[in-house]
C-alpha positions in Angstrom: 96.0 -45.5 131.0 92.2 -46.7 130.3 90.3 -47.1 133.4 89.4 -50.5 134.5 85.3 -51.3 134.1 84.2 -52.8 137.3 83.5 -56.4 136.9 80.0 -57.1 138.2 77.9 -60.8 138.4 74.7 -60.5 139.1 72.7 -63.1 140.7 69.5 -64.0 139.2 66.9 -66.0 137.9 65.8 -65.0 134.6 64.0 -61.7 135.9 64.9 -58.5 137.9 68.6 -59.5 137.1 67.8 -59.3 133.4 66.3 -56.2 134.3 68.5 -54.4 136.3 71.2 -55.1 134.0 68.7 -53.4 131.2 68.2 -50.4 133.5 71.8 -49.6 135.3 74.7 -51.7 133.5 73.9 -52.6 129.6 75.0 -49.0 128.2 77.5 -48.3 131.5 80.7 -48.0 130.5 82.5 -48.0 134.2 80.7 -51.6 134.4 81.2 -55.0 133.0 78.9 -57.5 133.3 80.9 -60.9 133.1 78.3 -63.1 134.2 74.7 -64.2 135.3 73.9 -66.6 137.3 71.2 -68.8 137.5 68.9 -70.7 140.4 65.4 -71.4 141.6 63.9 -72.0 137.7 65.0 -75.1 136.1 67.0 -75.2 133.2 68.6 -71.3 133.2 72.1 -72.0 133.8 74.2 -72.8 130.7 72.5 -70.4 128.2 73.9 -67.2 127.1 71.9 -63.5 127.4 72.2 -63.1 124.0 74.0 -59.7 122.3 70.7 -58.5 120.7 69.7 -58.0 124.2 73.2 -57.0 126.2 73.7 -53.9 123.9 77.0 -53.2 121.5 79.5 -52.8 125.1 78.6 -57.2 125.2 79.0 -58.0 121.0 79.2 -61.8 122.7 76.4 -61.5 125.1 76.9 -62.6 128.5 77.2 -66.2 130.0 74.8 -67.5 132.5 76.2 -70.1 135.1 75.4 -72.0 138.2 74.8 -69.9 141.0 76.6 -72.8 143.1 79.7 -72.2 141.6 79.9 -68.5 142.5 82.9 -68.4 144.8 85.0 -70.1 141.8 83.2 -67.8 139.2 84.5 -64.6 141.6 88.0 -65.4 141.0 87.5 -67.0 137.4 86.4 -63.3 136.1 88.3 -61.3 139.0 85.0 -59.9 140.1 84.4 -56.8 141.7 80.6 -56.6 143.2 78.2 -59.0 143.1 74.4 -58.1 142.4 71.6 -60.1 144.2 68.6 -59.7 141.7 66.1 -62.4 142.7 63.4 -62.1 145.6 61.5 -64.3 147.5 64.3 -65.2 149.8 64.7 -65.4 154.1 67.0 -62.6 155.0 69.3 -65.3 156.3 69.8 -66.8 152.7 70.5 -63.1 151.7 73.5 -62.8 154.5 74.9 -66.0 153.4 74.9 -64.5 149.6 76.7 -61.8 151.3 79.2 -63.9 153.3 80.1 -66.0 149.9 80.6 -63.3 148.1 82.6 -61.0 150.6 84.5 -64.2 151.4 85.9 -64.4 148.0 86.8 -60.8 148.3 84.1 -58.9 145.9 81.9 -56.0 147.7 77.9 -57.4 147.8 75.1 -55.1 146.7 71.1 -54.7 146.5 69.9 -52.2 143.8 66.9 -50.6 144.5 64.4 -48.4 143.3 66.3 -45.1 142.2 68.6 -47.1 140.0 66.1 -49.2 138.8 62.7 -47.8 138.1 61.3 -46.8 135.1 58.8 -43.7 134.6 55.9 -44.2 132.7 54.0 -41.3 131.0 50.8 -42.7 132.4 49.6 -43.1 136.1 50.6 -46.6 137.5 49.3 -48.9 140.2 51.0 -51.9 141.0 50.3 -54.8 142.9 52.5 -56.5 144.8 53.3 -59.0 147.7 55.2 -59.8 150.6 55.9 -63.6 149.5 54.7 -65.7 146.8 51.4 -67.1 147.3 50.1 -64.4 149.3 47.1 -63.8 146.2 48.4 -61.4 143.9 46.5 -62.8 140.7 43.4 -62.2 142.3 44.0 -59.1 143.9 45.2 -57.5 140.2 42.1 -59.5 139.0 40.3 -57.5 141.5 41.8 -53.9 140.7 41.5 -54.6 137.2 38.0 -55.4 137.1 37.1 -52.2 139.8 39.5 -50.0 137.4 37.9 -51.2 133.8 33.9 -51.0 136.0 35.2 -47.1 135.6 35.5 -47.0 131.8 39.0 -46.6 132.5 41.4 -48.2 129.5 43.8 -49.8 131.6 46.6 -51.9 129.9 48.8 -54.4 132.6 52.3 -55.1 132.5 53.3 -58.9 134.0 56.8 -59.1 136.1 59.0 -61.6 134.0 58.9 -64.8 133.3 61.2 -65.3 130.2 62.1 -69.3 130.2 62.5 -69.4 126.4 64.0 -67.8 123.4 64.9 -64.2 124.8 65.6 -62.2 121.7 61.8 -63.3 120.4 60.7 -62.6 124.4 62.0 -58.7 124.1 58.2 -57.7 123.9 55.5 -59.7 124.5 51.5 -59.2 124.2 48.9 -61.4 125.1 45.4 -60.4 123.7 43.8 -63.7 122.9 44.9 -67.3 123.5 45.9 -67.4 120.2 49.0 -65.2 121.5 49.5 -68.1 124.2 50.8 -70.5 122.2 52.5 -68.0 119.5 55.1 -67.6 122.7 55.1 -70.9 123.6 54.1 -70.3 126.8 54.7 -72.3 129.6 51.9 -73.5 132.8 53.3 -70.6 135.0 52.8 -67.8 132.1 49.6 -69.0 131.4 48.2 -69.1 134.9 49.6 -65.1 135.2 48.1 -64.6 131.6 44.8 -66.1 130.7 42.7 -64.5 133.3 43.2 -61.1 131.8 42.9 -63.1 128.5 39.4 -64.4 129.7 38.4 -60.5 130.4 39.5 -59.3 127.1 42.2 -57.1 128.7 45.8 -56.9 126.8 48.7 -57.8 129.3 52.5 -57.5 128.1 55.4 -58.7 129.7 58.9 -59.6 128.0 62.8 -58.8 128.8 62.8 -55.6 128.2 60.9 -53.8 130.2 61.6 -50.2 128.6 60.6 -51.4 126.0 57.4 -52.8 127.0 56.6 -49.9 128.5 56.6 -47.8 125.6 54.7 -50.7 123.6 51.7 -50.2 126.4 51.9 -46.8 126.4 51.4 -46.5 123.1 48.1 -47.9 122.9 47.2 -44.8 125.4 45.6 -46.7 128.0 44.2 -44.3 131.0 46.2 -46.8 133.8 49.3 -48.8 133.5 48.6 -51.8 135.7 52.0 -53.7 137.2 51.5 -57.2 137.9 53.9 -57.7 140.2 55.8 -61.2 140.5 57.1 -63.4 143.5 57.8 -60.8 146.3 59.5 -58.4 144.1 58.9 -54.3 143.9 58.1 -53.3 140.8 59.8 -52.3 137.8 58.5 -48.8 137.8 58.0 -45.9 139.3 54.4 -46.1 140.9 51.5 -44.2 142.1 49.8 -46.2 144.0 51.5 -49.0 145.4 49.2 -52.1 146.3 51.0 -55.1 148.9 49.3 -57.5 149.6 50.3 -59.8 152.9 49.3 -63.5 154.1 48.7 -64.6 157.5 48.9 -67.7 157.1 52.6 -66.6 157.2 52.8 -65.2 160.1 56.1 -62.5 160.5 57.2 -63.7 156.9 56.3 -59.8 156.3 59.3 -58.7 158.0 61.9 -61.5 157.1 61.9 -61.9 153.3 63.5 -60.2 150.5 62.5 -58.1 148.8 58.8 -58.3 150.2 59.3 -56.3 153.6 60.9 -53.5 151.3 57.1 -53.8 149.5 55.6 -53.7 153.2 57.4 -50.3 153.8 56.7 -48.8 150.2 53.0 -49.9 150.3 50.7 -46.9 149.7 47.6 -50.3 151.0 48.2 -53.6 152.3 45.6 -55.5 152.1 45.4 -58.9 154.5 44.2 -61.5 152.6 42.8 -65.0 153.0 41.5 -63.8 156.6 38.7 -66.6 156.4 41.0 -69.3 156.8 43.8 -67.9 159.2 44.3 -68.0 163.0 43.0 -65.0 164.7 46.3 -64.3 166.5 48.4 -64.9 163.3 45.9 -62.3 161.6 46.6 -59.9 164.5 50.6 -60.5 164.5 50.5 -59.4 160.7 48.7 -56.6 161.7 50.8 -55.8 164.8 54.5 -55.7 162.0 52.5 -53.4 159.4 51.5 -50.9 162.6 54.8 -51.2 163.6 56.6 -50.6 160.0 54.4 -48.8 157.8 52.0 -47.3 160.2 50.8 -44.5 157.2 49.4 -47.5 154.7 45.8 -48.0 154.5 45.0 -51.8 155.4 41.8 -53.4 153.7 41.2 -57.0 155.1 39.8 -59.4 152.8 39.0 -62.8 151.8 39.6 -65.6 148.9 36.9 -67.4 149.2 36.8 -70.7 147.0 34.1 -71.9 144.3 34.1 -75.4 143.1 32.6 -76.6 139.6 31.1 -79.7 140.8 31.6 -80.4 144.4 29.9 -83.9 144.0 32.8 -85.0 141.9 34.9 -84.6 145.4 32.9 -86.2 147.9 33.7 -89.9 149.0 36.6 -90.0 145.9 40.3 -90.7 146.2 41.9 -87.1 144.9 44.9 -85.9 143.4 45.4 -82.1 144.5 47.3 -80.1 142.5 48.5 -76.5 142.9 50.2 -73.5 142.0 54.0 -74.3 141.1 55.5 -71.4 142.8 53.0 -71.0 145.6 54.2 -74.8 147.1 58.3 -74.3 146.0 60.4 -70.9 147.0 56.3 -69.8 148.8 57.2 -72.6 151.3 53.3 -73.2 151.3 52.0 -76.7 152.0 48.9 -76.5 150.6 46.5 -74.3 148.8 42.9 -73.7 147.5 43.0 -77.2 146.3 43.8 -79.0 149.3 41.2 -76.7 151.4 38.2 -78.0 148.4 39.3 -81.3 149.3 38.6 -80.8 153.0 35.5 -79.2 152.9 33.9 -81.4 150.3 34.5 -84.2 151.9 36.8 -86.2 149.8 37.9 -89.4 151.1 41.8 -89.7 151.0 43.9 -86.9 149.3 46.5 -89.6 148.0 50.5 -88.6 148.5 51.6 -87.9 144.4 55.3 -88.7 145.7 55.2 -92.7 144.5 54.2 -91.5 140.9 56.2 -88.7 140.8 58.6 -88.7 137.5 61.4 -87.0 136.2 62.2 -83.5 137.6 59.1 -83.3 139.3 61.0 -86.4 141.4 63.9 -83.6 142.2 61.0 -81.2 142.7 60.0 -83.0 146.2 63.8 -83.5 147.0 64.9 -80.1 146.9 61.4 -78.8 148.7 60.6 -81.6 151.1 57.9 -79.7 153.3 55.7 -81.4 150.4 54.4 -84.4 150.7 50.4 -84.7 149.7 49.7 -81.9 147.4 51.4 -82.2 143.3 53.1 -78.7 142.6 52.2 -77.8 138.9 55.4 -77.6 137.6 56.1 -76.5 133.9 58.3 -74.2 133.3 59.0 -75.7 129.6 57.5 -78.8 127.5 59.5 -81.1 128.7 58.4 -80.7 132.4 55.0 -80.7 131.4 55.1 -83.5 129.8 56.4 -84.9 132.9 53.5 -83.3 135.0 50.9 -85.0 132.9 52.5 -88.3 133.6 52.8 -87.8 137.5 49.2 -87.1 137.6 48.1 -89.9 135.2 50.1 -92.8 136.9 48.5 -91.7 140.2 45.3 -94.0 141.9 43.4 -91.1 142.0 39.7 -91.3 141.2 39.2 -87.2 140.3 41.6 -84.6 140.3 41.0 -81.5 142.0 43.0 -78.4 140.1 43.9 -75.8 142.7 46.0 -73.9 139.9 44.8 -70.5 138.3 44.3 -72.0 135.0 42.4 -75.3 134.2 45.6 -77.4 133.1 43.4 -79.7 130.8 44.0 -76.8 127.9 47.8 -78.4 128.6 47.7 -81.3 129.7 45.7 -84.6 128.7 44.4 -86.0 131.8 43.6 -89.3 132.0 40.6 -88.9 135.1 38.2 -86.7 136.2 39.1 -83.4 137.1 37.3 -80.7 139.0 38.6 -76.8 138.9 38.8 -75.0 141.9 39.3 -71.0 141.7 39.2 -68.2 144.0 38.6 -64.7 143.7 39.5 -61.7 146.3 36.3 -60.1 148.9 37.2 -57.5 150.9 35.8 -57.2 154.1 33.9 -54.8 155.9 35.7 -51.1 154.7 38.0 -49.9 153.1 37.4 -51.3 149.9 39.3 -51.6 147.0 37.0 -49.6 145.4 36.7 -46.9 147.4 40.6 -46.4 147.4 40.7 -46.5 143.7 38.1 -44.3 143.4 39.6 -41.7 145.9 43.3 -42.2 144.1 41.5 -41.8 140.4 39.8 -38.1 141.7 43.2 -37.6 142.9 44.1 -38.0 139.2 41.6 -36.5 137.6 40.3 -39.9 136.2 37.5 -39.2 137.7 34.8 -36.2 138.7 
């Protein structure tokens, strides 16, 4: 008598799940995937990971349904385990995964790094955090630039983002801005994308992330750089492991997953935005990494802001607009944009709620710690479309774009806008730099 396959769903949306079924299940044969399922990225659930992609053990790919109706999907396909594969999440959310699905009698599982880390043939250093908006992007913009001031080739790899067609997102490559808009790519690509576009650097990211790997390798860079994505670990095995935490989050380094796993990996942690935070919150952050990863080197540091034109701010009525992700599952109220605003004196930052339209309406209902600042949603053409209405119905006099891309390459504004970005200082020592330098010796990178 055949053996039964163990029948696995694995909770997701549209990243590690993809990839831990790529790593661990699509060529197992004690395993069947029956399902995906789908939540915290619009427009997911209902859509199929197609066969080119699943491997010849799924010759009809596999579905990808609503994470609400996982109870009735557990008995539907007589599940065995279920697979949390998403991050970014209180460890009470986690425990309620768990209580569903042990409820509905299936056993409840976190993969981790053994079963799902790639090796690379080339050194790696990733970058990662303990919760979304902590300042990765500048943080990688920071070890890119100290790496590349080396002579060092270094190629990065993006965590996933794949909101479109998935077969053409296997492998993707983004050299020049031309490349943008050959993959269709959405606001929340872009801002991860362009700034290593803008210093000529090649950045992949995909589905498969195997195969992406082998695609970087082959252009024989010195350092495969992982950029890593929400709170997430990354996708490979790494040598020197970059976290970086927030304190402006306060003990959210200890109760998220997967981020406190990255606080007890990290090789550095490096505290950022220290200009702006409360001294005690600075020193309970640095109270939880003595306490859990006493070993790590800590590097404080800054993200100081720099404004276009300030002038444009003062006296006006201003829209602020930031980062998508930051303001939703971050749980941040406010960002660079809203502190440009302050300091610059603008007269009223107007609430965007009243001109709000379409899902960027459900977008305040489903995350209603927001109220003044206008999330940059746009995770596909449609919602974009949608954003560029919300901000052009506003009263607004100027703008102010707190987002890591200026959005009027996507969007036609109908106002004055002034860009507001933001780049990583460490302060005092360690630096960055000095770390890099002592890991790259290390390697033999460097004499």
């Amino acid at each position: 008598m055949e053996k039964r396959r163990r029948r696995v769903i694995i909770l997701g949306a549209a990243g590690r799940d993809f990839h831990n079924f790529n790593t661990f299940f699509r060529n197992n044969p004690d395993y069947e995937v029956v399902a995906f399922t789908a939540t915290q990225i619009p427009d997911i659930a209902g859509r199929i990971y197609p066969p080119e992609l699943a491997g010849p053990l799924y010759p009809n790919g596999i579905p990808i349904e609503d994470e609400a109706q996982l109870p009735e999907l557990i008995k539907k396909y007589d599940v065995d385990e279920v697979i949390l594969a998403y991050s970014d999440l209180p460890h009470q959310y986690v425990m309620e995964r768990a209580a569903i699905a042990l409820a509905a009698g299936a056993d409840f599982k976190l993969m981790g790094p053994d079963s799902t880390m790639i090796e690379s043939t080339k050194p790696v250093v990733s970058v990662c955090a303990v919760r979304t908006g902590c300042g990765k992007s500048q943080t990688t913009r920071r070890v890119l630039d100290i790496l590349r001031s080396k002579g060092l080739k270094v190629i990065s790899i993006r965590h996933p983002m794949p909101y479109g067609d998935l077969v053409a997102q296997k492998v993707q490559r983004f050299a020049d801005y031309s490349d943008l808009d050959k993959h269709n790519c959405t606001i929340e690509e872009r801002e991860e994308y362009e700034p290593h576009i803008d210093r000529k650097s090649v950045i992949y990211a995909g589905v498969d992330y195997e195969a992406i790997l082998r695609a970087a390798e082959a252009e024989n860079p010195d350092i495969i750089l992982w950029d890593g994505g929400n709170n997430d670990f990354p996708f490979y095995k790494t040598d020197l492991h970059i976290v970086v935490v927030d304190p402006h989050r306060p003990g959210h380094e200890v109760t998220y997953y997967p981020g406190m796993t990255n606080l007890l990996m990290a090789d550095v942690i490096v505290i950022n935005k220290e200009e702006t935070a409360n001294r005690d919150d600075i020193e309970t952050v640095r109270k939880n990494i003595a306490k859990w990863n006493p070993n790590a080197i800590v590097v404080d540091a800054a993200s100081p802001i720099f404004v276009d034109d300030p002038s444009l701010i003062r006296g006006k009525k201003v829209l602020v607009v930031e980062d998508g992700p930051t303001l939703t599952h971050g749980d941040m109220r406010y960002g660079a944009g809203y502190v440009a605003a302050k300091r610059f004196g603008a007269k009223e930052i107007i609430d965007p709620r009243p001109f709000a339209v379409g899902s960027i309406v459900d977008t305040y209902k489903k995350y209603s710690h927001l109220d003044v600042i206008l999330p940059a949603m746009g995770y596909g053409e449609k919602q974009m479309k949608e954003l560029e209405e919300t901000i052009n119905k506003s009263d607004a006099e100027v703008v102010i774009i707190g987002t890591p891309i200026d959005l009027r390459r996507v969007l036609k504004l109908n106002k004055p806008a002034v860009r507001v970005r933001y780049e990583l200082q460490e302060i005092g020592e360690p630096t960055l730099d000095q770390i890099l330098t002592d890991f790259l010796k290390k390697k033999g990178l460097l004499k």
